[in-house]
Steps between C-alpha positions, in 0.01 A plus 500: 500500500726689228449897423440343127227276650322848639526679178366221294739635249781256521748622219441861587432449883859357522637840310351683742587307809823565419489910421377545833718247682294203568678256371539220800834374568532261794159620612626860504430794210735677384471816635575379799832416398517863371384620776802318658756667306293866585510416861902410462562794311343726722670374795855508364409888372349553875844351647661725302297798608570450864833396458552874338271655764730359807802494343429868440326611862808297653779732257311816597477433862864407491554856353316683771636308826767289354583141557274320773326195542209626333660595175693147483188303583307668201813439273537128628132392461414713178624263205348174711174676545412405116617171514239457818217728266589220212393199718187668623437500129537161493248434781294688337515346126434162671137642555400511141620149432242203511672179674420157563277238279370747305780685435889523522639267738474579869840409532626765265257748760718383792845589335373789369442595874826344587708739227289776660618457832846425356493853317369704832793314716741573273377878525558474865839343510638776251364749702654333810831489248461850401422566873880414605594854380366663797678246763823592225473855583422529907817253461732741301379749780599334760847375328583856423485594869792209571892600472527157302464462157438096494159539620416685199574195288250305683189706361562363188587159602184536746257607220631260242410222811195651568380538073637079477312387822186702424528306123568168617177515723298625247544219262467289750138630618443499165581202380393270742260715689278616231571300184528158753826400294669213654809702629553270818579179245661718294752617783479133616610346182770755454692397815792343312535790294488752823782230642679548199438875420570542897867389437571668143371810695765458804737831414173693446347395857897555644531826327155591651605415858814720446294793425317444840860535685571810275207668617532344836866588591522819288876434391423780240335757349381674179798723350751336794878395345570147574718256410348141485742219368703650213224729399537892648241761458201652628136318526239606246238252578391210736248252398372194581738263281814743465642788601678725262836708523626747263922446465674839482589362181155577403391083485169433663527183662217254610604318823258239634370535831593192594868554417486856716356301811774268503802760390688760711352845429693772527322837558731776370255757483457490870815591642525822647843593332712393233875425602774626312862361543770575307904490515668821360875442459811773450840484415754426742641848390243664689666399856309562844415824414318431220319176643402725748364790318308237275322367832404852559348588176337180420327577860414828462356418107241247695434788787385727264294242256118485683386150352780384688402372846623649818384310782706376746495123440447568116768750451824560186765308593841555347829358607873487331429148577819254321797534292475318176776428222449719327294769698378664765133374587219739670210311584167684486155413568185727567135402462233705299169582576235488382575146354403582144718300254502800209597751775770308654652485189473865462635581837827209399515747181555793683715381786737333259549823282532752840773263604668502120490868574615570796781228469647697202492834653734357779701314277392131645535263237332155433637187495464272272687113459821475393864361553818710529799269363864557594785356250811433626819597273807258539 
């Protein structure tokens, strides 16, 4: 029986069934459907609220006692904690909804229950998602406390893993757990195209396996100089496809893992010295004395210079060592500590002007090439 057939009014009983939100759709009134979109609205302004409210006791705890597991947790589960207030609202909606014969159909009622449950485990796995945060910063802790700088790449790497993983699953659960999709045929039916995706993917999945033995073997690290193939310069970042090297040149070049793995790496920025060698030549005009007194001042130049390493096996050598054509050659080598490339350069600068120097003040001239020619007059 109608709300017109109670009034006994039909023309004006149907007015009024509708100002007051009687009208029967599906076997429901309206206002139930209004009361729907209340219930909706109120949720998503409640989320909101507590989102706020956490989001602000978590910042103002942070404030007082700093960083801790606390402070993260409230950060990582505040913006999720409306998603999971939004499906309660949709449990709750459900409730003022007539289903079955006499109303909407009772399989509509089961995935509305379905998108519910969909909604609240999505609200878990971004908390879970958000949640990675707090294993990100115990990790930087602990990386921090370590000499090497490699490890600290792997926090990212790690929480990128972590964020992907925790994703993956989620749809999964979702989509075949909850909403009963057929994923197994799906994945099943896509097994040529894996095969096929498997092999265009190849380089990835090699590139992949060389950033294992880069993390594994350490060859490396953040900010070290090293020369790999043609490419020199130190290591701004290590991922899991590439690893990338700025040139001195300024160039930032991408290498592939892959091609690192299987290439000679050579670690510059790990020596403990940087070699110098160098052959200083005179004129033949100088004669023993002045070979000699060259030896002595190129040696006492590198005595007095305190980059310059003085240990026993790592000491200056210098030796009037050979008689060229057109010179005569002191060979001189000394190492310099510490093995920064800017300061070696520095310390070069300053031998190579002391020894300009002194050389002039004792009247010890350099050599350079050239021919002497003799002409014969008949």
């Amino acid at each position: 029986m109608t709300v017109s057939a109670l009034t006994g009014l039909s023309g004006s009983g149907d007015w009024w069934s509708k100002a007051i939100g009687y009208e029967i759709i599906k076997g429901n009134a309206i206002w139930r459907f209004a009361f729907i979109l209340l219930v909706v609205v109120i949720t998503m302004a409640t989320g909101r609220i507590v989102q706020y409210f956490i989001a602000g006791y978590a910042q103002r705890r942070q404030e007082k006692r700093g960083i801790n597991v606390v402070s993260l947790f409230m950060q990582g589960v505040s913006k999720p904690a409306s998603v999971a207030i939004l499906a309660v609202g949709l449990f709750i909606c459900r409730g003022f909804l007539v289903f079955g014969d006499e109303g909407i159909s009772s399989s509509i009622g089961i995935y509305w229950i379905k998108v519910a449950q969909a909604v609240g485990a999505i609200a878990l796995a971004y908390a879970l998602y958000r949640l990675v945060d707090v294993i990100e910063y115990y990790l930087e802790i602990w990386t921090g406390k370590t000499k090497t700088k490699l490890d600290d790449m792997l926090v990212p790497v790690i929480r990128k893993s972590l964020r992907i993983t925790i994703a993956i699953i989620a749809v999964l659960w979702i989509a075949d757990g909850i909403l009963e999709a057929e994923i197994r045929t799906i994945l099943l039916s896509a097994g040529v195209g894996g095969v096929a995706i498997a092999l265009a993917a190849k380089d990835t999945i090699a590139n992949f396996f060389g950033s294992i033995t880069i993390f594994a073997d350490r060859p490396f690290q953040i900010d070290e100089l090293v020369r790999i193939g043609e490419h020199f310069g130190p290591v701004e970042d290590v991922g899991f496809r590439s690893t990338r090297v700025r040139t001195l040149d300024g160039h930032l070049v991408t290498i592939p893992n892959s091609v690192i793995a299987n290439s000679i790496v050579e670690n510059v920025g790990r020596r403990p010295f940087i070699r110098r060698t160098s052959d200083i030549t005179i004129t033949y005009g100088s004669g023993e004395k002045g070979a000699r007194r060259a030896v002595e001042i190129i040696k006492e130049i590198l005595a007095e210079v305190p980059e310059v390493n003085s240990d026993a096996e790592k000491q200056p050598r210098v030796y009037f060592n050979k008689f060229n054509d057109w010179s005569l050659n002191i060979y001189m080598s000394y190492w310099v500590k510490p093995a920064d490339y800017w300061l070696y350069h520095q310390v070069n600068e300053r031998v190579n002007l002391e020894i300009m120097k002194r050389f002039e003040a004792e009247g010890i001239e350099f050599a350079f090439p050239s021919q002497t020619l003799y002409l014969k007059k008949d």
